[in-house]
C-alpha positions as CSV (number, residue, x, y, z in Angstrom):
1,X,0.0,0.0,0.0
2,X,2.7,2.1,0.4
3,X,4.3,1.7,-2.6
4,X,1.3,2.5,-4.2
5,X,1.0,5.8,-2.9
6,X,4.5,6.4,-3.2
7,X,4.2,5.9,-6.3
8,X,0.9,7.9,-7.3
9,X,2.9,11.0,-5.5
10,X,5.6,10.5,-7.5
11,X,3.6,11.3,-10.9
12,X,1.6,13.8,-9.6
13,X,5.0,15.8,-8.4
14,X,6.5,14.9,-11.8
15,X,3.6,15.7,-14.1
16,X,2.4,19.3,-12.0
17,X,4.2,22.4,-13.2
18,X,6.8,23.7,-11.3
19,X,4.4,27.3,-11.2
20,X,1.1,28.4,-12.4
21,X,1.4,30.2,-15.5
22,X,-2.4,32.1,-16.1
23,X,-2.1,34.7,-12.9
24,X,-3.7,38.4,-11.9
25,X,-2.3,41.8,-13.7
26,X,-0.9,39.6,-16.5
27,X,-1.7,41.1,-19.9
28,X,-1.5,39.1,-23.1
29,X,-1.6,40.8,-26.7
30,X,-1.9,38.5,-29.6
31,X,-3.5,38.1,-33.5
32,X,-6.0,35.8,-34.7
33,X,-6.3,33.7,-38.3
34,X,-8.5,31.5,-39.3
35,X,-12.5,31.1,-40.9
36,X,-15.7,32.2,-40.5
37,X,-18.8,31.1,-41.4
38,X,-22.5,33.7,-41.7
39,X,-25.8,31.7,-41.9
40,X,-28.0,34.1,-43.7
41,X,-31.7,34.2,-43.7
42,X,-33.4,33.1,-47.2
43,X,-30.2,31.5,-48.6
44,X,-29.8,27.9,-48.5
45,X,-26.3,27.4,-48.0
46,X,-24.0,29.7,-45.4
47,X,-21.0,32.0,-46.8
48,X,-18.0,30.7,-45.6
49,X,-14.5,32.5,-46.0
50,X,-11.1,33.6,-44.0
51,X,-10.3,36.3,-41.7
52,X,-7.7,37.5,-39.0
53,X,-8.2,39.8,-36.1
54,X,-6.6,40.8,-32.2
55,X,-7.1,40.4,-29.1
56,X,-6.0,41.8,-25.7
57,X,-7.0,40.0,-22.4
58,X,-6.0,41.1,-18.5
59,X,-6.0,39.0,-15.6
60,X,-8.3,40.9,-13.1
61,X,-7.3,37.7,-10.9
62,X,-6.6,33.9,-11.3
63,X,-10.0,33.2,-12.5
64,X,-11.3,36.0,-14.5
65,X,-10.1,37.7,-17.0
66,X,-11.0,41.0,-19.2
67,X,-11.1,40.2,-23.0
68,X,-11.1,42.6,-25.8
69,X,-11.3,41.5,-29.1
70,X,-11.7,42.5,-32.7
71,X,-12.2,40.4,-36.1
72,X,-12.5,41.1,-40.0
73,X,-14.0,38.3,-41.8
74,X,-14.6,38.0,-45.3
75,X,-17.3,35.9,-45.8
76,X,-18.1,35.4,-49.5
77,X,-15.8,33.8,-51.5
78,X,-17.6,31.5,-53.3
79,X,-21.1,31.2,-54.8
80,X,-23.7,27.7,-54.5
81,X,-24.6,27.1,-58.2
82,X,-28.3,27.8,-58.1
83,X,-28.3,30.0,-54.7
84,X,-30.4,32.8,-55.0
85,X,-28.7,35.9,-53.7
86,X,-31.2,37.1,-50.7
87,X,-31.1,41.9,-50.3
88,X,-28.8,40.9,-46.9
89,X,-25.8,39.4,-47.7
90,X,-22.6,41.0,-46.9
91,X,-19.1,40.6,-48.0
92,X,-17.7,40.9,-44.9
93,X,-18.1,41.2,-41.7
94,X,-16.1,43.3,-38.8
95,X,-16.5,42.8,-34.7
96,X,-15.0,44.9,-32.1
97,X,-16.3,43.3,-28.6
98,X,-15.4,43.0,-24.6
99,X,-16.2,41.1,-22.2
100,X,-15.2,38.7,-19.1
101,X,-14.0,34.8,-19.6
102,X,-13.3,32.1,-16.6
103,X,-10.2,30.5,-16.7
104,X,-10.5,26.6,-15.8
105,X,-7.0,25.7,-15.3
106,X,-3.9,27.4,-14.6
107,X,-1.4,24.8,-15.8
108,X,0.7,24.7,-19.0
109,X,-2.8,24.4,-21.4
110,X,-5.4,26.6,-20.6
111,X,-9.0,26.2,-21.2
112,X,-11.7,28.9,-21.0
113,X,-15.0,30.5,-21.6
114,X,-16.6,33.9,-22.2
115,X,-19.0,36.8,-23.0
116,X,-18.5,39.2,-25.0
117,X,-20.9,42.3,-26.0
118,X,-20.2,44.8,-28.4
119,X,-20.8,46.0,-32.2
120,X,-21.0,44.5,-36.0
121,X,-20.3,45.9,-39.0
122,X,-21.3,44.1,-42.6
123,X,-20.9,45.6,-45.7
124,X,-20.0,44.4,-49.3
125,X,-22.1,42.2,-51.5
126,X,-25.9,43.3,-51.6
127,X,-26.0,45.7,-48.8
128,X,-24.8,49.0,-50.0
129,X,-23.1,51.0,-47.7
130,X,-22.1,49.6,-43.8
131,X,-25.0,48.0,-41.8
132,X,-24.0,48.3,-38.2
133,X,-25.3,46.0,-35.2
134,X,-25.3,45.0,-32.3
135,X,-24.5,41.8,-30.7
136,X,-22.9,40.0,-28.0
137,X,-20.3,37.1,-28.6
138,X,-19.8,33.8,-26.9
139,X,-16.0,32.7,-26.4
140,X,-14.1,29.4,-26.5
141,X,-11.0,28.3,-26.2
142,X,-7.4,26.8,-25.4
143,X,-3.6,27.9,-25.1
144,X,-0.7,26.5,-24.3
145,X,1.3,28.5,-22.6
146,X,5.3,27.6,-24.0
147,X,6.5,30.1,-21.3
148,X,5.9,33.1,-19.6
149,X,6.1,35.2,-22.4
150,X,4.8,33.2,-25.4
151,X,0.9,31.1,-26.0
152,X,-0.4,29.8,-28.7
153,X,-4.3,28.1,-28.9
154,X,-7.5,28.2,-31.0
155,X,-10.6,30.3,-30.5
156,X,-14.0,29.4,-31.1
157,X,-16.5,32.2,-31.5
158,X,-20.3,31.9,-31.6
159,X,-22.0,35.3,-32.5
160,X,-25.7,36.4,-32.0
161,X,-26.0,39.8,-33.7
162,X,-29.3,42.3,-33.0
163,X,-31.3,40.7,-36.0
164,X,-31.2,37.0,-35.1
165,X,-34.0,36.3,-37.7
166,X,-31.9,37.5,-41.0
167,X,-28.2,36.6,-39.6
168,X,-29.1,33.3,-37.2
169,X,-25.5,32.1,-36.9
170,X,-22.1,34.3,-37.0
171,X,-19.1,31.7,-36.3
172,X,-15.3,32.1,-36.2
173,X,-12.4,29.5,-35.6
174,X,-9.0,31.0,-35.0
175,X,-5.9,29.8,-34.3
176,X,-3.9,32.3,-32.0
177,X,-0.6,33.6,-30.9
178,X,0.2,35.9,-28.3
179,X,2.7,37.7,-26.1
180,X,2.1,37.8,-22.4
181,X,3.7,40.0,-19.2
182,X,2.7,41.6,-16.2
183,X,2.9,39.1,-13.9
């Protein structure tokens, strides 16, 4: 029995980090790359194209952090043979958006989750001039934290914009990189 625990001490001491790396008053500044995807209203098949953005997040403590965020997506780049073309589509989209996220774990990877509120633009395609909306942003994802100074992760972003009924589904899938210090 005592081998047993011995053991199971063992590889918890050699598998836990020698320090948490996600802590309070850390700030991390990073850029975004990746897809989107727009459901529109009236068109049978969603728009689906590439886009980058930022991001800046600060540790208000070990669980919570601050998140500010923007994003330009492009979201036509190819048409369905057939599709008819509804008065709403966009080219592109743009969000700027803050908000809170938990942090679940404070090891080496780092999982978490968020809100976000803030403001859409669309514009391109067959809305003439910049339609602007807004919306509030749900936020997941995980980075790995090489160091103290360097993460890297993905981002998945769920968007719910003002009119639900014409743009049901806003969705974004990012890898990231960022630079981190404060702490």
């Amino acid at each position: 029995m005592k081998g047993r625990i011995a053991t199971a001490f063992v590889a918890v001491s050699v598998t836990m980090p020698l320090r948490a790396n996600a802590v309070e008053r850390e700030h991390h500044l990073g850029v975004d790359a990746g897809g989107s995807m727009l459901v529109i209203d009236g068109k049978s098949t969603p728009d689906i194209g590439g886009g980058g953005g930022g991001h800046w997040t600060y540790g208000l403590n070990d669980a919570f952090n601050l998140m500010v965020e923007g994003a330009w997506s492009l979201v036509a780049l190819s048409e369905a043979r057939g599709d008819t073309i509804p008065p709403t589509r966009p080219t592109w989209v743009a969000n700027a958006d803050v908000g809170v996220s938990y942090v679940f774990d404070v090891l080496q990877w780092v999982p978490y989750a968020g809100v976000l509120v803030g403001g859409y633009a669309l514009s391109g395609g067959t809305i003439s001039g910049i339609k602007l909306l807004p919306g509030f942003e749900l936020a997941l994802g995980l980075d790995y934290r090489f160091d103290r100074r360097l993460a890297a992760g993905v981002a998945f972003r769920q968007h719910m914009t003002s009119e639900v009924s014409t743009y049901p589904s806003f969705t974004q899938l990012f890898a990231r990189i960022e630079y981190t210090w404060g702490w």
